[in-house]
C-alpha positions as CSV (number, residue, x, y, z in Angstrom):
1,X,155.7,107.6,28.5
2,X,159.0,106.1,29.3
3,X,160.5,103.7,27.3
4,X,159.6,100.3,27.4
5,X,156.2,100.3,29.0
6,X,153.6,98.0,27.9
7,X,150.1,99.3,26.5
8,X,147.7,97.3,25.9
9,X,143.8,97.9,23.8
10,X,140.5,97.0,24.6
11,X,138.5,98.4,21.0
12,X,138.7,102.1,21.8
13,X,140.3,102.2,25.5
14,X,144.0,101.8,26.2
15,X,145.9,100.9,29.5
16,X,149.1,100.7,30.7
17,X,150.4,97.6,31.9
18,X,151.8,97.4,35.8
19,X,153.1,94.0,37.0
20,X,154.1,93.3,39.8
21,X,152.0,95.8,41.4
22,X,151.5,95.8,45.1
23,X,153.2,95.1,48.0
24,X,152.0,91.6,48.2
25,X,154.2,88.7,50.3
26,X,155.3,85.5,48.5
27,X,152.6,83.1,48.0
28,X,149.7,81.8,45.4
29,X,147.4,84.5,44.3
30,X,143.8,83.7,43.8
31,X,142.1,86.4,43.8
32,X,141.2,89.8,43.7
33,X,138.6,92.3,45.0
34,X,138.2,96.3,45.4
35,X,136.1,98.1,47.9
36,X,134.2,101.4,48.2
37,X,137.7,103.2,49.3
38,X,139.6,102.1,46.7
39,X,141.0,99.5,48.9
40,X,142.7,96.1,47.8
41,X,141.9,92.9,48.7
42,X,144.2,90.0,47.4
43,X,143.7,86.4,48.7
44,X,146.4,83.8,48.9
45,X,145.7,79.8,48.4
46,X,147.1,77.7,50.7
47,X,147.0,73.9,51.6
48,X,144.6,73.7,54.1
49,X,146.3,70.4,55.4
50,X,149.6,71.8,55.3
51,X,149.4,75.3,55.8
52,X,147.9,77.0,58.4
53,X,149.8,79.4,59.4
54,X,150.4,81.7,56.3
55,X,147.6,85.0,55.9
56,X,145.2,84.3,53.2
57,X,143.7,87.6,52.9
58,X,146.3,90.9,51.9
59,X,144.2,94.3,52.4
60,X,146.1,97.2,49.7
61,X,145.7,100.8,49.9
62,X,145.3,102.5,46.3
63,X,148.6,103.2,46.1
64,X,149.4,99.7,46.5
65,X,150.9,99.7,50.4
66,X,150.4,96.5,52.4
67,X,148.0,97.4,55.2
68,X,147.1,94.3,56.8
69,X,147.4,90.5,56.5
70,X,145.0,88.3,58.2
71,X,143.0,85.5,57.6
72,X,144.3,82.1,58.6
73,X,142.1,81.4,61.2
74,X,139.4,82.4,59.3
75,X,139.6,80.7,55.7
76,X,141.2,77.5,55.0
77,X,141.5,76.9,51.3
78,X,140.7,80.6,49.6
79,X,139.3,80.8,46.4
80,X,137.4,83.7,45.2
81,X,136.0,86.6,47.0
82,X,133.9,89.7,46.3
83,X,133.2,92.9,48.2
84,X,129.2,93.5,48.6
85,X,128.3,97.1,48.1
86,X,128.3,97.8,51.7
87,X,132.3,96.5,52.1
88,X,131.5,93.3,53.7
89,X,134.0,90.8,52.4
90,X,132.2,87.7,51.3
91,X,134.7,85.0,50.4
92,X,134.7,81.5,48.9
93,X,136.6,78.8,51.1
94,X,136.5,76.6,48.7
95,X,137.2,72.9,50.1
96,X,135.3,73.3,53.1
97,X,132.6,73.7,51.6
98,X,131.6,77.6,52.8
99,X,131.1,81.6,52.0
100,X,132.4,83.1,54.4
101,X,131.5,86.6,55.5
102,X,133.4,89.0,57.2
103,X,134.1,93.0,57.5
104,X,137.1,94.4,56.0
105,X,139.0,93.5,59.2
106,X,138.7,90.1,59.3
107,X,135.6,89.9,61.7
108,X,133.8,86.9,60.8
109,X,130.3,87.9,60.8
110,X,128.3,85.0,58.8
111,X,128.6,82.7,56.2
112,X,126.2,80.4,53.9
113,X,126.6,76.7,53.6
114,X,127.8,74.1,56.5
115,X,131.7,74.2,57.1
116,X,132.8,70.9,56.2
117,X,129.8,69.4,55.5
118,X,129.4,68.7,51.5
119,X,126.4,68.8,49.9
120,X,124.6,71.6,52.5
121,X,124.1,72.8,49.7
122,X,127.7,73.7,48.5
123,X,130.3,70.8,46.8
124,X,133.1,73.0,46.8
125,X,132.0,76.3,45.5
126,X,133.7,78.4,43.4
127,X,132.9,82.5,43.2
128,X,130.4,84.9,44.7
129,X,128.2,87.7,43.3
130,X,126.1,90.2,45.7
131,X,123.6,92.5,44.5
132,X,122.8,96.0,44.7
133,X,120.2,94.9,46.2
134,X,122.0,92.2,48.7
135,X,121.1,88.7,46.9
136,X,124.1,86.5,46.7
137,X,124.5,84.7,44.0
138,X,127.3,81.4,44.6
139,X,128.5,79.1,41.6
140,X,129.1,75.9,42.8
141,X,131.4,74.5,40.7
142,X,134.2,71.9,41.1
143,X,131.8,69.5,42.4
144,X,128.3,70.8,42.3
145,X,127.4,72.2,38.9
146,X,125.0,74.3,40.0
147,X,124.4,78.0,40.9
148,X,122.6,78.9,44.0
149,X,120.5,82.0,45.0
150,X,119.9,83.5,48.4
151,X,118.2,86.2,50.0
152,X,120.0,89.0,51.4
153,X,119.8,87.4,54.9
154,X,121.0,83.9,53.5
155,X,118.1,81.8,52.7
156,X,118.5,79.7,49.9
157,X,115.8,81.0,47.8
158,X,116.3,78.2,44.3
159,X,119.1,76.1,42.8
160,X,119.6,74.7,39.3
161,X,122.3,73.3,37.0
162,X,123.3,69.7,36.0
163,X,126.0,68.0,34.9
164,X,126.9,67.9,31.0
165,X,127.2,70.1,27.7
166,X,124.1,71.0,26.6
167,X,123.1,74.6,27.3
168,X,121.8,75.2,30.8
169,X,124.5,72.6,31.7
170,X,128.0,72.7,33.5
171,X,130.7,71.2,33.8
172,X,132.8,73.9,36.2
173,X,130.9,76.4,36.6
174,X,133.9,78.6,37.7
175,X,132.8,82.3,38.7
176,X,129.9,84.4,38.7
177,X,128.7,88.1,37.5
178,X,125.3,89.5,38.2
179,X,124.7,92.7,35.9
180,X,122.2,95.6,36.5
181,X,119.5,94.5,34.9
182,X,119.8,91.2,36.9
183,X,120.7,88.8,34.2
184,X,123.0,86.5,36.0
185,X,126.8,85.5,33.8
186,X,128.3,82.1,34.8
187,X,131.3,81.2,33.4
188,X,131.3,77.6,32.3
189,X,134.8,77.4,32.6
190,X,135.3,73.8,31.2
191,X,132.6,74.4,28.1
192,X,134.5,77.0,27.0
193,X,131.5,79.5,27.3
194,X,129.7,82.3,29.6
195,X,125.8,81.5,29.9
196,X,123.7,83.8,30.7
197,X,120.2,83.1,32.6
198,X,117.3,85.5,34.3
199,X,117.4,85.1,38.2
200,X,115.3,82.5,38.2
201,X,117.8,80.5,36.3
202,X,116.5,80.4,32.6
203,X,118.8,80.4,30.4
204,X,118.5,83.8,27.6
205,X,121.9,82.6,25.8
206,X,125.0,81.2,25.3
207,X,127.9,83.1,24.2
208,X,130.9,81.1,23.3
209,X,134.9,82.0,21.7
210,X,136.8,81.2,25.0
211,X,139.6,78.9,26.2
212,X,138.8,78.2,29.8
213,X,137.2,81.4,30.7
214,X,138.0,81.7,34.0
215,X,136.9,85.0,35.8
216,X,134.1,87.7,34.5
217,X,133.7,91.7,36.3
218,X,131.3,93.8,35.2
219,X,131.7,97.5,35.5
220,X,128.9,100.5,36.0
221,X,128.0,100.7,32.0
222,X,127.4,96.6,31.8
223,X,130.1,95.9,30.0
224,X,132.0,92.5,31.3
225,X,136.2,91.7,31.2
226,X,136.8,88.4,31.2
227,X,139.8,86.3,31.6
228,X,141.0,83.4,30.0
229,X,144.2,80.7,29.5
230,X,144.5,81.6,25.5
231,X,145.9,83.7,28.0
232,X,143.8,86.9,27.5
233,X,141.6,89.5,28.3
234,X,138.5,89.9,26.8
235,X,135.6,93.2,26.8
236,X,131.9,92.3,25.7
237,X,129.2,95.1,25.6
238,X,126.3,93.9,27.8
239,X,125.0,92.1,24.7
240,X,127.7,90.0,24.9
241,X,129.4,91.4,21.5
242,X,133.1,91.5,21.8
243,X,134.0,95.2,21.9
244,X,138.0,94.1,22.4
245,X,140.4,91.9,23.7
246,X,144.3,91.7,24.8
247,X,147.3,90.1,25.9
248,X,148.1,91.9,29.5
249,X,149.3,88.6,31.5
250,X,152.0,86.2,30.8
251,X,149.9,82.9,32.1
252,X,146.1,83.8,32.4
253,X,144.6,85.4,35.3
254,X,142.3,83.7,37.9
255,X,140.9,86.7,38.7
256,X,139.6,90.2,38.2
257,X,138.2,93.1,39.5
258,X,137.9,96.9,39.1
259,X,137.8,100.1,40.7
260,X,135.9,103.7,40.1
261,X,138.7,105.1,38.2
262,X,138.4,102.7,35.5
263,X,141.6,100.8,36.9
264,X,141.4,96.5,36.5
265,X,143.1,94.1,39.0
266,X,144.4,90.7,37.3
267,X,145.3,88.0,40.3
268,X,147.5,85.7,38.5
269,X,149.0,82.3,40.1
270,X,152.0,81.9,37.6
271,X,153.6,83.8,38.1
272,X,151.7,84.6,41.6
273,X,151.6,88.5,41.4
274,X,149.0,91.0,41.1
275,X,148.8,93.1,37.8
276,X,146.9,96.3,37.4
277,X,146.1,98.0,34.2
278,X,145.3,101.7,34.2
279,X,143.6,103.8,31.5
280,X,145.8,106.4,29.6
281,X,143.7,109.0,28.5
């Protein structure tokens, strides 16, 4: 290992910090998602009043080679995004009120909620979470404080959340994880907390020691990374204990993500780059 590299630890695991990684073009970094190939996909927010011109979407091959940037006509003011099990890109335009859903190309091919339109049902949304089984799960946060369910083919199947501090409450509910056993993970960004409910919305519990949590991924063994402004990086086992936790960003990462060999993604706005941590055996 050459001089100078930066390692970080999460309990037992150790990675090896690479920032900037990616051929990404200037511009705010939001987001960041992985797909069954390994591919990238990085989103870039924009003004949607004063920018419309710039790509919002940057697809990566694994090795970090730009391999498309598209999405301007498609997504006004990008926010988060997730890839569903079956590749379909489902992403969160934020300020117009919509998920929209596309294929890896760009090819809109649905979306939940009414573009524009506040209030049917989103009020400015915040993440996404798909199922293995194809249920979406949306957290509607900036202005909704709620979470919303739908059925693989986008009927909104329940709602809940309110407004306030008390558990079961939000005030941003900022992103979204659903794990295997279907226990759904919100990130109450503004409570300092992740809250945890069945899919019907019940709450099961509460689990607190964050400063503005503010993205949560979940890899194949249940355990959950989560990001936060302290700025840091935290593991919990799927009991929410804290197995570890770690510096690996200068300013806190918006967003997070991870691939099959065990690699994580950390979107960070400032400075806007992508960072990518990779186990050393």
């Amino acid at each position: 290992m050459r001089t100078g590299t930066l390692v970080v630890a999460l309990g037992e695991r150790r990675y090896r910090v690479e920032r900037p990684w990616g051929d990404l073009p200037a511009g705010p970094v939001s987001d960041v998602t992985v797909d069954s190939r390994g591919h990238v996909f990085v989103i870039l927010r924009w003004d949607p009043l004063s920018d419309t011109t710039s790509p919002r979407v940057i697809e990566l091959s694994p090795e970090g080679e730009r391999l498309a940037a598209w999405g301007e006509k498609l997504i006004a003011d990008s926010h988060m995004l997730a890839a569903a099990p079956d590749d379909r890109l489902f992403i969160v335009d934020r300020d117009v009120h919509e998920v929209v859903i596309c294929r890896s190309n760009g090819e809109r091919i649905g979306g939940l909620g009414k573009r524009y339109a506040p209030l049917e049902p989103f009020n400015h949304p915040t993440d996404v979470a798909i199922t293995p089984k194809g249920e979406i799960y949306v957290s509607d946060g900036y202005a909704g404080h709620s979470v919303h369910r739908f059925s693989p083919d986008g009927r909104l199947l329940r709602s809940w959340g309110s407004l306030g501090e008390e558990p079961g409450q939000f005030v941003n509910p900022h992103a979204v994880w659903v794990m295997s056993d279907g226990r759904v993970v919100i990130v109450d960004r503004e409570n300092n907390r992740l809250q945890v409910f069945t899919p019907d919305g019940d709450l099961l519990d509460v689990w607190t020691g964050f400063r503005k949590p503010m993205d949560v991924w979940g890899d194949a063994d249940d355990n959950l990374y989560v990001t936060d402004l302290v700025p840091t990086l935290a593991m919990l086992a799927p009991d929410g204990r804290r197995l570890g936790r770690c510096r690996p960003v200068l300013n806190g990462a918006h967003g997070i993500w991870g691939d099959k060999q065990g690699r994580l993604y950390l979107a960070e706005p400032n400075p806007s780059r992508l960072t990518r941590l990779t186990p050393i055996d």
